[in-house]
C-alpha positions as CSV (number, residue, x, y, z in Angstrom):
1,X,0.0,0.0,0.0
2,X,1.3,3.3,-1.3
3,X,1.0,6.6,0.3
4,X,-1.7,8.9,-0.4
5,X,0.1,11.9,-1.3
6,X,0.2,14.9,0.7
7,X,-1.7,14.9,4.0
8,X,-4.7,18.2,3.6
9,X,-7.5,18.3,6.1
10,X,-9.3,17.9,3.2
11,X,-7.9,14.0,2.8
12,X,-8.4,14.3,6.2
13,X,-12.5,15.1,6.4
14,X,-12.5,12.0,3.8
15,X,-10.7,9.6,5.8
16,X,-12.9,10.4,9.0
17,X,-15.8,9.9,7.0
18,X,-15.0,6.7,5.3
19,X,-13.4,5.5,8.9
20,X,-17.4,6.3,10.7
21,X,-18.7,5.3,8.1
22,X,-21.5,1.7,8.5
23,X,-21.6,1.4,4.4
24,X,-19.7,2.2,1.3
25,X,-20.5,6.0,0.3
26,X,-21.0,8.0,-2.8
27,X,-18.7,10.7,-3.2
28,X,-21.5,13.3,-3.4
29,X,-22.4,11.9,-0.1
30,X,-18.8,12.4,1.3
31,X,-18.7,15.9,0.0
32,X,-21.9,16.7,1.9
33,X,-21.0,14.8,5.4
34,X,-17.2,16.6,4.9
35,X,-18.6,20.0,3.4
36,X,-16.4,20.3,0.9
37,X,-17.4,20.9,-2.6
38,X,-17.3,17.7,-4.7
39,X,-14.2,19.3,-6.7
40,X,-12.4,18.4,-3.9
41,X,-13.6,14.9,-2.6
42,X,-13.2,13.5,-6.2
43,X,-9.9,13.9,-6.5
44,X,-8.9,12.7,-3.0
45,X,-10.8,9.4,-3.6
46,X,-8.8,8.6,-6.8
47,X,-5.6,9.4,-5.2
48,X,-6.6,6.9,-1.9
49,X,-7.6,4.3,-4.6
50,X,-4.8,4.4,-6.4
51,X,-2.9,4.1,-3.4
52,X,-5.0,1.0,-2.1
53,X,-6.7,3.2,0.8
54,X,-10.0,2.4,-0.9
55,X,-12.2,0.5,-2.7
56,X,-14.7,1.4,-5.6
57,X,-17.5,0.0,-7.5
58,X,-20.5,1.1,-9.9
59,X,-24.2,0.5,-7.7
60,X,-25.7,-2.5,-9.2
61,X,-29.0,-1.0,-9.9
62,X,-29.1,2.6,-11.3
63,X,-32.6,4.4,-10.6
64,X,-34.5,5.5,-14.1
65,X,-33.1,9.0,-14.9
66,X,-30.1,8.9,-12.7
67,X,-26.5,7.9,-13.8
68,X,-25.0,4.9,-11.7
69,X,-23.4,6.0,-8.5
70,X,-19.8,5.0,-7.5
71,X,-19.4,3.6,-4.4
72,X,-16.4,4.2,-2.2
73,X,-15.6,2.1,1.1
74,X,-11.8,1.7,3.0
75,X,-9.9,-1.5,1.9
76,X,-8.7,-3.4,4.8
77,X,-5.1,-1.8,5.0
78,X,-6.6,1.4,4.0
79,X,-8.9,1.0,7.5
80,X,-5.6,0.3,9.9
81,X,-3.9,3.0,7.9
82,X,-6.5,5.7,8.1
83,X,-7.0,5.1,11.4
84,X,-3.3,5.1,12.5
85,X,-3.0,8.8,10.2
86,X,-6.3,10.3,12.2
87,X,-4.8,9.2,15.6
88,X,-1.4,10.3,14.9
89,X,-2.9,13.9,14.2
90,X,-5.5,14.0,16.5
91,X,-2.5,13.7,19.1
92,X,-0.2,16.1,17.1
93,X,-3.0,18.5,17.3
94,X,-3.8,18.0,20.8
95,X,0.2,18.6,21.9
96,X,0.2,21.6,19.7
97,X,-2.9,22.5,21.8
98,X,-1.6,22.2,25.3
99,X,2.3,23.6,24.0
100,X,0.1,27.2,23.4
101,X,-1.9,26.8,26.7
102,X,0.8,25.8,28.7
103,X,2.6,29.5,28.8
104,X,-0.8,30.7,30.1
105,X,-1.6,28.1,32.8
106,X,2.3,28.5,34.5
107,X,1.8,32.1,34.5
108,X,-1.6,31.0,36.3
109,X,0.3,28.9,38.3
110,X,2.8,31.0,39.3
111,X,0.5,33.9,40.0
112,X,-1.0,31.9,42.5
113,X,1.9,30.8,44.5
């Protein structure tokens, strides 16, 4: 399994979608639950299916009127590795967090003494 190219919070919003997800998703779907525009989501799909992050197929049924839709779900390795990515920034994100509190709560602290 290949990487997926640069990390965006936009790759980011897809993978924590497709991660809570209970069922494979379209990618018009995605780009509502993520609100970003489908420009976006499109693009970022591809790029996680070429790296083997996820899976596609065509619905077997297309509704009169309608075009097929594409259906998107996390391969198996694409699952540990998307949630391995999420965690791994989640905690960056939450150091960088407490590093700008931190000058706040010792003067706090230190105020108090």
């Amino acid at each position: 399994m290949e990487s997926p190219g640069r990390i965006t919070p936009a790759l980011l919003d897809v993978l924590k979608e497709l991660v809570g997800a209970d069922a494979e998703l379209h990618g018009f779907a995605l780009s509502k639950e993520c609100g970003r525009p489908t420009g976006s989501i499109y693009p970022i799909l591809a790029r996680l299916e070429e790296a083997g992050w996820v899976a596609s197929r065509w619905e077997e049924s297309a509704i009169e009127g309608r075009p097929r839709k594409r259906l998107y779900r996390l391969s198996p390795d694409g699952l540990i590795a998307a949630r391995s990515l999420l965690a791994e920034r989640h905690s960056t994100r939450a150091a960088r967090s407490a590093r700008r509190l931190l000058p706040g709560l010792r003067g706090a602290l230190g105020a108090s003494e």
